[in-house]
N, CA, C and O of each residue as an XYZ file, in Angstrom:
568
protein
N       9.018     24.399     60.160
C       8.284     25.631     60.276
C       7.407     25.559     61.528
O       6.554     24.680     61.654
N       7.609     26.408     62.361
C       6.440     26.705     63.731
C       5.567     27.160     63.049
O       5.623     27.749     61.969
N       4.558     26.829     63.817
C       2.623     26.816     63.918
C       2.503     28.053     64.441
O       3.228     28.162     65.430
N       1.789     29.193     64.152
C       1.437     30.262     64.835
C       0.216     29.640     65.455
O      -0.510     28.802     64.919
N       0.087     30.160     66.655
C      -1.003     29.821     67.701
C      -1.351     31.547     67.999
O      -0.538     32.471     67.955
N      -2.094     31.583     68.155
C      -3.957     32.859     68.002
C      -4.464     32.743     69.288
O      -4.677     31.695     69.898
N      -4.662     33.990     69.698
C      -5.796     33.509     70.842
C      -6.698     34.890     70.378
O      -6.386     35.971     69.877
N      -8.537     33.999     71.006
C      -9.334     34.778     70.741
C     -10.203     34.590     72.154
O     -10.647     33.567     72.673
N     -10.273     36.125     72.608
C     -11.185     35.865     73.829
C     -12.505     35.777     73.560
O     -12.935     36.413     72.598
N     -13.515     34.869     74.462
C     -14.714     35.052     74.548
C     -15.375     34.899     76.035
O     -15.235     33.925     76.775
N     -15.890     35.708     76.219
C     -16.342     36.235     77.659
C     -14.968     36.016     78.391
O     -13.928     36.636     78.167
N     -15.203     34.822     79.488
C     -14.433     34.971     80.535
C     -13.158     33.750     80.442
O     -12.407     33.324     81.320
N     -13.305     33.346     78.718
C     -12.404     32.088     77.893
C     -11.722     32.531     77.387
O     -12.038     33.617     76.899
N     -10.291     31.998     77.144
C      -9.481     32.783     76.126
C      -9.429     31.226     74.987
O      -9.202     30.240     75.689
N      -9.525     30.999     74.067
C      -9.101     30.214     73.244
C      -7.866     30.263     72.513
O      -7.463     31.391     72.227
N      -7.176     29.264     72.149
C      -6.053     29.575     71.355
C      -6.312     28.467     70.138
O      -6.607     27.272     70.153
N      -6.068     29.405     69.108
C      -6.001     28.454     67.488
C      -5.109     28.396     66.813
O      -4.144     28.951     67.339
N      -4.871     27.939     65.736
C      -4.204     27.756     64.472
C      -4.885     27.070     63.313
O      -5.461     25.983     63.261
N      -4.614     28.215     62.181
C      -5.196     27.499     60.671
C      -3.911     26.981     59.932
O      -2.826     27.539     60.096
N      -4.011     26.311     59.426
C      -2.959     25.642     58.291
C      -3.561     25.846     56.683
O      -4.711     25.442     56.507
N      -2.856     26.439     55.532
C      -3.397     26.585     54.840
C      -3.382     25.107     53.880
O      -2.366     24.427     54.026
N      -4.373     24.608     52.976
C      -4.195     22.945     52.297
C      -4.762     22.966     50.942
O      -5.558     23.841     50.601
N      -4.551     22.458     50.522
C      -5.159     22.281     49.300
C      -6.180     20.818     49.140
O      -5.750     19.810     49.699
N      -7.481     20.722     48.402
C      -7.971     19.724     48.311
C      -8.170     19.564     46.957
O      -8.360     20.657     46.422
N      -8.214     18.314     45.925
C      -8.542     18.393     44.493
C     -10.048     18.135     44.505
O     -10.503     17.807     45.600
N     -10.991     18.234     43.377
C     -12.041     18.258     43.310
C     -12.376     17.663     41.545
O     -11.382     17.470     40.844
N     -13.208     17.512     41.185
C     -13.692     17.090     39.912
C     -13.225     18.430     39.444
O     -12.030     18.163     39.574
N     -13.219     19.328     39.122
C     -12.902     20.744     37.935
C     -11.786     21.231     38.323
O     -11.243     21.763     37.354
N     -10.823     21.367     39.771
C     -10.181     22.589     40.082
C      -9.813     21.605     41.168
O     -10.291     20.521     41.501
N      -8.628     22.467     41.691
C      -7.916     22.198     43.138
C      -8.404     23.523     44.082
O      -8.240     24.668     43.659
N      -8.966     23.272     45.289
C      -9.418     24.457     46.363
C      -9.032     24.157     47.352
O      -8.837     23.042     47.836
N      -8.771     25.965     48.052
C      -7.992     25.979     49.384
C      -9.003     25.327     50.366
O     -10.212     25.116     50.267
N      -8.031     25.062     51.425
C      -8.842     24.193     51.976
C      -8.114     24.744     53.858
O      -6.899     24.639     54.028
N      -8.883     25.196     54.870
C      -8.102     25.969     56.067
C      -8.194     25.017     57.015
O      -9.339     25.198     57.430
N      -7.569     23.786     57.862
C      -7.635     23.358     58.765
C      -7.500     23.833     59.620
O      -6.432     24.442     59.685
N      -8.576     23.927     61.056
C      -8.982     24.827     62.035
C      -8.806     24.442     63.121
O      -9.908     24.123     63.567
N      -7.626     24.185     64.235
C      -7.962     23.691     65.820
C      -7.817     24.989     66.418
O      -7.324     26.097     66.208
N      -8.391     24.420     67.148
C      -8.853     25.550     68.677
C      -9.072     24.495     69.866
O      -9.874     23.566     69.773
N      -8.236     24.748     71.044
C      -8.195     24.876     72.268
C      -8.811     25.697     73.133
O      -8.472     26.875     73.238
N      -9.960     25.060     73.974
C     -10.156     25.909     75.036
C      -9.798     25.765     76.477
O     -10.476     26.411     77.277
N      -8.880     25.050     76.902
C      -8.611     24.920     77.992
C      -7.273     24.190     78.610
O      -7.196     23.535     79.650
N      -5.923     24.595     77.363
C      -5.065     23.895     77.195
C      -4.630     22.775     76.302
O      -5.321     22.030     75.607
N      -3.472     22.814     76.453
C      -3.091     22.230     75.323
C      -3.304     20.642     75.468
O      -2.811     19.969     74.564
N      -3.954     19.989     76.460
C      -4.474     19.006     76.660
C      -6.112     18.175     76.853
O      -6.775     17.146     76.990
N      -6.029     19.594     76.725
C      -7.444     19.310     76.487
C      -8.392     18.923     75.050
O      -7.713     18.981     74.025
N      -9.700     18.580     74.860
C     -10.395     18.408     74.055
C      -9.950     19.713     72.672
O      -9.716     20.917     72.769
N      -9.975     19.011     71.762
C      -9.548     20.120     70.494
C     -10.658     20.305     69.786
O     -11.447     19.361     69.823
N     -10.985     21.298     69.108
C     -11.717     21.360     68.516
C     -11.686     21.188     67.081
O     -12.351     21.986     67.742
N     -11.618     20.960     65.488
C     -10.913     20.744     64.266
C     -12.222     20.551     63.402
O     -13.139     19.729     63.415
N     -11.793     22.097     62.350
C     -12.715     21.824     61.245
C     -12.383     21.812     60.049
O     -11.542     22.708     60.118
N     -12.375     21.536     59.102
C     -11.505     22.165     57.991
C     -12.804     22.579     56.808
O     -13.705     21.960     56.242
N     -12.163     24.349     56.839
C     -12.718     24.600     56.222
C     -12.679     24.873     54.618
O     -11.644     25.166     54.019
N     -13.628     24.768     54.166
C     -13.802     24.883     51.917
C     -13.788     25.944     51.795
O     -14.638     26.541     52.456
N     -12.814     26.829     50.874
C     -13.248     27.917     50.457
C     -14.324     28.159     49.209
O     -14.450     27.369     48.274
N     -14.831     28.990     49.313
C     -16.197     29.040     48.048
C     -15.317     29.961     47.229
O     -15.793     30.009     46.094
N     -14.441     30.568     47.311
C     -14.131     31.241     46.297
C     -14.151     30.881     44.589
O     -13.188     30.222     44.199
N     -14.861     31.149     43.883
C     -14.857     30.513     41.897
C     -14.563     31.577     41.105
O     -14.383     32.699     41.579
N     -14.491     31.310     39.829
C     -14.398     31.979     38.805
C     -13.295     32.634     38.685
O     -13.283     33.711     38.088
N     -12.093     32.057     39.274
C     -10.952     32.690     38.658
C     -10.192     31.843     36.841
O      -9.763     30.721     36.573
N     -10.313     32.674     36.311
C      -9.575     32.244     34.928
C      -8.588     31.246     34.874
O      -8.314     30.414     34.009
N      -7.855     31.637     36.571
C      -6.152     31.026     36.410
C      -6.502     29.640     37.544
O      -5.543     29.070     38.064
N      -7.584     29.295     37.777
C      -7.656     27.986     38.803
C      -7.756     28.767     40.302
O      -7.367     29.891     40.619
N      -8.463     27.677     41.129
C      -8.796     28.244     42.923
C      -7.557     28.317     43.458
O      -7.488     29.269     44.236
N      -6.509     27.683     43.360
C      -5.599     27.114     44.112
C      -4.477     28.305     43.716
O      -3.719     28.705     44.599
N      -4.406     28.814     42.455
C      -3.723     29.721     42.184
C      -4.063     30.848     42.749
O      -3.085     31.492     43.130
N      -5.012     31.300     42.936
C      -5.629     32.796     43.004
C      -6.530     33.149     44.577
O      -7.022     34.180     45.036
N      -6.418     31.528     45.138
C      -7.308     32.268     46.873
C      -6.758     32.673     47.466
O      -5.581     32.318     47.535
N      -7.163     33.482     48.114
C      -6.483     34.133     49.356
C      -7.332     33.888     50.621
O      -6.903     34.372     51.669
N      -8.578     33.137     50.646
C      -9.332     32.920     51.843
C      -8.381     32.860     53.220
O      -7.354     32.205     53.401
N      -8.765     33.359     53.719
C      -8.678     32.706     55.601
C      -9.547     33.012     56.378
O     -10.455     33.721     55.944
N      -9.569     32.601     57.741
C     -10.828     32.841     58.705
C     -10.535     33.822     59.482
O      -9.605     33.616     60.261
N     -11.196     35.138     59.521
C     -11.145     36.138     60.192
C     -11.236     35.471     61.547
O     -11.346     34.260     61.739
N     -11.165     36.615     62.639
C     -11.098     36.463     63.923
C     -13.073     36.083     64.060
O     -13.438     35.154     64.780
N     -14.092     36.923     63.291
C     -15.193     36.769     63.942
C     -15.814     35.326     62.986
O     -16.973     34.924     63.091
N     -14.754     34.688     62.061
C     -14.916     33.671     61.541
C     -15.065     32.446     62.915
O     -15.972     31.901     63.544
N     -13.631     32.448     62.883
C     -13.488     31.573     64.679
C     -14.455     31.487     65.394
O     -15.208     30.548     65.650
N     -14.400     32.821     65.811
C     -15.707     32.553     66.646
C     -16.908     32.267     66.856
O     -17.609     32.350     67.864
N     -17.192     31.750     65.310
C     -19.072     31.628     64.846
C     -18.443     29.996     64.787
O     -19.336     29.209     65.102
N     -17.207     29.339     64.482
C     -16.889     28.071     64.307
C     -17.230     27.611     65.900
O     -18.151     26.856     66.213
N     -15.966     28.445     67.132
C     -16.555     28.148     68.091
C     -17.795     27.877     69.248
O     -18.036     27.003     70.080
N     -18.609     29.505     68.672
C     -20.077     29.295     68.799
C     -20.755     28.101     68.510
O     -21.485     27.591     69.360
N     -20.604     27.632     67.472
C     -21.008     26.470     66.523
C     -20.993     25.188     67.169
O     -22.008     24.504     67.298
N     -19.673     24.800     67.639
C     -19.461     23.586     67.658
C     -20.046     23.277     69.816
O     -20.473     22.337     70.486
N     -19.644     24.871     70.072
C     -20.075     24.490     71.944
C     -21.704     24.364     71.790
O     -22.366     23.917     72.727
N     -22.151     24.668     70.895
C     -23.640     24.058     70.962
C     -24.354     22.871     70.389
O     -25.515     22.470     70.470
N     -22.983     22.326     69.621
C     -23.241     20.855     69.128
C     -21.968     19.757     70.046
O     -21.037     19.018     69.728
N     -22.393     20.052     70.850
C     -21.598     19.114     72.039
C     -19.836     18.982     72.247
O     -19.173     18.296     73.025
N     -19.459     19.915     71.234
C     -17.987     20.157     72.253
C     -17.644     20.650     73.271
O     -18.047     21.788     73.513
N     -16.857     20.027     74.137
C     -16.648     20.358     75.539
C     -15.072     20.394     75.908
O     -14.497     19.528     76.567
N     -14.385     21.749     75.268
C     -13.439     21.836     75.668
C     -12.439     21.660     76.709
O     -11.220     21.493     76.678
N     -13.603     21.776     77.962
C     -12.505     21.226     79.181
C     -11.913     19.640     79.325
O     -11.033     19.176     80.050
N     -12.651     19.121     78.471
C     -12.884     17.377     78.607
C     -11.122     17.241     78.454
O     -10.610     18.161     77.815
N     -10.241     16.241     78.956
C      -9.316     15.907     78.591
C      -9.487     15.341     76.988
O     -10.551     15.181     76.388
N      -8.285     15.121     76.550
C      -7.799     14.723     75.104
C      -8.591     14.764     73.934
O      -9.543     15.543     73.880
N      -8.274     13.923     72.874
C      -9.193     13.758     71.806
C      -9.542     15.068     71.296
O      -9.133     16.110     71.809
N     -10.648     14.983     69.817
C     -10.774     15.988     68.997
C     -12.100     15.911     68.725
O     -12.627     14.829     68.466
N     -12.798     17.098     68.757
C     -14.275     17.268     68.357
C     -14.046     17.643     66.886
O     -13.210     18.497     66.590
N     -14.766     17.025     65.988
C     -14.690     17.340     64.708
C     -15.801     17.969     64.515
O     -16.715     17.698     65.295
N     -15.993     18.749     63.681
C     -16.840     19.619     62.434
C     -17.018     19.312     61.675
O     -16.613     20.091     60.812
N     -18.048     17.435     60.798
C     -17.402     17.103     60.049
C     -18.846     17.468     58.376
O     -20.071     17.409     58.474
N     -18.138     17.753     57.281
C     -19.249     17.673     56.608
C     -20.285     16.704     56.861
O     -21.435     17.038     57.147
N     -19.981     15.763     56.783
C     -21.059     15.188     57.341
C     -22.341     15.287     58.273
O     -23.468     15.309     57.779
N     -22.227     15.318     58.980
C     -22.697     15.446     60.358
C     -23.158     16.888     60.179
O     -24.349     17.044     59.907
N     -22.394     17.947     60.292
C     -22.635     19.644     60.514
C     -22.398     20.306     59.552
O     -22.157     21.473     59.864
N     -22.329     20.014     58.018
C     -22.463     20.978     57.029
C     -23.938     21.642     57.194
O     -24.000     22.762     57.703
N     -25.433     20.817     56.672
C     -26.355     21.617     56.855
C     -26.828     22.633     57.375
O     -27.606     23.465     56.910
N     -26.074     22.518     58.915
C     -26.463     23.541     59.817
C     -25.707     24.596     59.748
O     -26.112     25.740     59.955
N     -24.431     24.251     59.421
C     -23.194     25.349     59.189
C     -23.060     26.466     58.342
O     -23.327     26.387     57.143
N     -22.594     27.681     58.974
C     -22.738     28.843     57.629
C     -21.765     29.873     58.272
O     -21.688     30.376     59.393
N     -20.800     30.026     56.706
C     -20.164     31.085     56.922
C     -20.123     31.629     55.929
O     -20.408     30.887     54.989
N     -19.790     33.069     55.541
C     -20.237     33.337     53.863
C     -18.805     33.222     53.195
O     -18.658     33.939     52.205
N     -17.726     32.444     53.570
C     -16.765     32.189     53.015
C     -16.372     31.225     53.106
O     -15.208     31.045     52.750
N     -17.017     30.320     53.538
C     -16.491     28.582     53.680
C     -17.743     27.939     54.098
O     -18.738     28.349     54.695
N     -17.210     26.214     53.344
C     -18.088     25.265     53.852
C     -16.920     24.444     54.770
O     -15.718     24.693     54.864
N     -17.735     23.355     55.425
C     -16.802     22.403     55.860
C     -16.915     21.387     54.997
O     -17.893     21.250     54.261
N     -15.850     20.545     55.030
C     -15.337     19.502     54.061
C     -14.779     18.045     54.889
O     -14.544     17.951     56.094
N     -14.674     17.143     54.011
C     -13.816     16.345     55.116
C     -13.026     15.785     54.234
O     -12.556     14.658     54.387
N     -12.832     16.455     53.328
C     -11.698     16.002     51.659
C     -10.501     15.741     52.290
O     -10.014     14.618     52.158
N      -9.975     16.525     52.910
C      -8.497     16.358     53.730
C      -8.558     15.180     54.318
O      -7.478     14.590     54.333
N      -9.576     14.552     54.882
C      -9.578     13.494     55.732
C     -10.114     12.352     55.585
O      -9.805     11.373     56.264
N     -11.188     12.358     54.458
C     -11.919     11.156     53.185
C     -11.566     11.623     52.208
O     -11.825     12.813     52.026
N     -10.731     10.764     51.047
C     -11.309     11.419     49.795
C     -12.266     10.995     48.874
O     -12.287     11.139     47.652
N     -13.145     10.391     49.710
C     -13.998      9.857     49.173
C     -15.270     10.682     49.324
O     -16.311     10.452     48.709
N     -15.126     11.451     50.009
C     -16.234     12.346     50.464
C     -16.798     13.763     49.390
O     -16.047     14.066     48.463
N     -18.252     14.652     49.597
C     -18.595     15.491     48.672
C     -17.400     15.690     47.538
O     -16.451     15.316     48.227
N     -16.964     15.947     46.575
C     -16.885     16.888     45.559
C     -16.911     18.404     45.863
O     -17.918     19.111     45.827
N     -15.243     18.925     46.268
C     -15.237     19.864     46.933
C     -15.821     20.797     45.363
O     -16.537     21.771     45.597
N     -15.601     20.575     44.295
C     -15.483     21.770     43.244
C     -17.020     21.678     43.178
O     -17.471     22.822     43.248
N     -18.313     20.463     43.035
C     -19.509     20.845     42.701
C     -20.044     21.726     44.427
O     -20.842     22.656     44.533
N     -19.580     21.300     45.112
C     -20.099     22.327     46.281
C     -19.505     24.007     46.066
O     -20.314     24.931     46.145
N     -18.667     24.159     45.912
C     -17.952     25.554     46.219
C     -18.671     26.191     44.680
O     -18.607     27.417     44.591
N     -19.419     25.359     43.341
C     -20.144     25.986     42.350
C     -21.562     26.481     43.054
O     -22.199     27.529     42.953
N     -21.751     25.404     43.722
C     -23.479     25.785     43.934
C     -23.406     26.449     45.243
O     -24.483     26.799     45.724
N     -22.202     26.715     45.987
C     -22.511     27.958     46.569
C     -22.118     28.966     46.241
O     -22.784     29.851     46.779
N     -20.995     29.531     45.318
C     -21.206     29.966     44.483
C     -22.391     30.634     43.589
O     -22.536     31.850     43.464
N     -23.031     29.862     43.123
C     -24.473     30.048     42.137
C     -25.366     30.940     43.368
O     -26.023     31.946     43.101
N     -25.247     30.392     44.646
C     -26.424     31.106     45.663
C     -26.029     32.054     46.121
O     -26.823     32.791     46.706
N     -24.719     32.382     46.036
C     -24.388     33.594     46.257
C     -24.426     34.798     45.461
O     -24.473     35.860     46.081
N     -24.407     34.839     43.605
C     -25.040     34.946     43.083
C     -26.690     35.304     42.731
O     -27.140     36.358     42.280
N     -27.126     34.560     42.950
C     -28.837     34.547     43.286
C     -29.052     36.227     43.957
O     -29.425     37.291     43.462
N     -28.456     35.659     45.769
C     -28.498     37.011     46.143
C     -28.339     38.078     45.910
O     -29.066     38.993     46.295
N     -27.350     38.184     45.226
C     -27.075     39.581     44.819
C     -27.964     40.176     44.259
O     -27.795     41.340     43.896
């Protein structure tokens, strides 16, 4: 299966992406899970890669059955915003700037995803108690 590749302009940059859709298991549920690269300056250049958690809960039939999350176009671009101000530098030759929970969950916000690094530790957060308690705060707000 080919990779659809995206491009999203910003100012005088064109970026090109691709999400992959994944699944991660969690203590309660299995959740979608969107792995995110973006290129800004060729396909050799520095990548950018986040993978994002969907918060979606409370479906009867399980997360994995029933999400439909993906990252809009002005999703991308708050990822890209994001990460060129925490030291990715797309022109750089090779290698991958990560987004990793670790490191850039706190600061990170989208109202439809966290970042995770389940795909890539599985030793890492508990995707199902995160996607509850944001969940619960989303909630709150209302």
């Amino acid at each position: 299966m080919r990779t659809r590749l995206r491009q999203l302009r910003i100012d005088a940059r064109t970026f090109v992406w691709s999400a992959k859709i994944r699944h991660v298991s969690g203590g309660g549920d299995c959740h979608r899970c969107i792995r995110l690269r973006v290129w800004g300056a060729g396909k050799t250049s520095r990548a950018l890669q986040a993978d994002l958690l969907s918060v979606t809960w409370g479906s009867p039939w399980g997360a994995c059955v029933t999400d439909t999350a993906f990252p809009t176009p002005a999703d991308i671009r708050a990822v890209i915003d994001y990460a060129l101000l925490h030291g990715w530098q797309p022109e750089e030759p090779g290698g991958t700037f990560m987004l990793s929970e670790d490191e850039h969950a706190a600061g990170f916000e989208l109202p439809e995803f966290l970042l995770t690094d389940r795909l890539r530790t599985p030793e890492s957060g508990d995707p199902t108690t995160r996607v509850i308690r944001a969940d619960e705060a989303r909630q709150a707000v209302r």
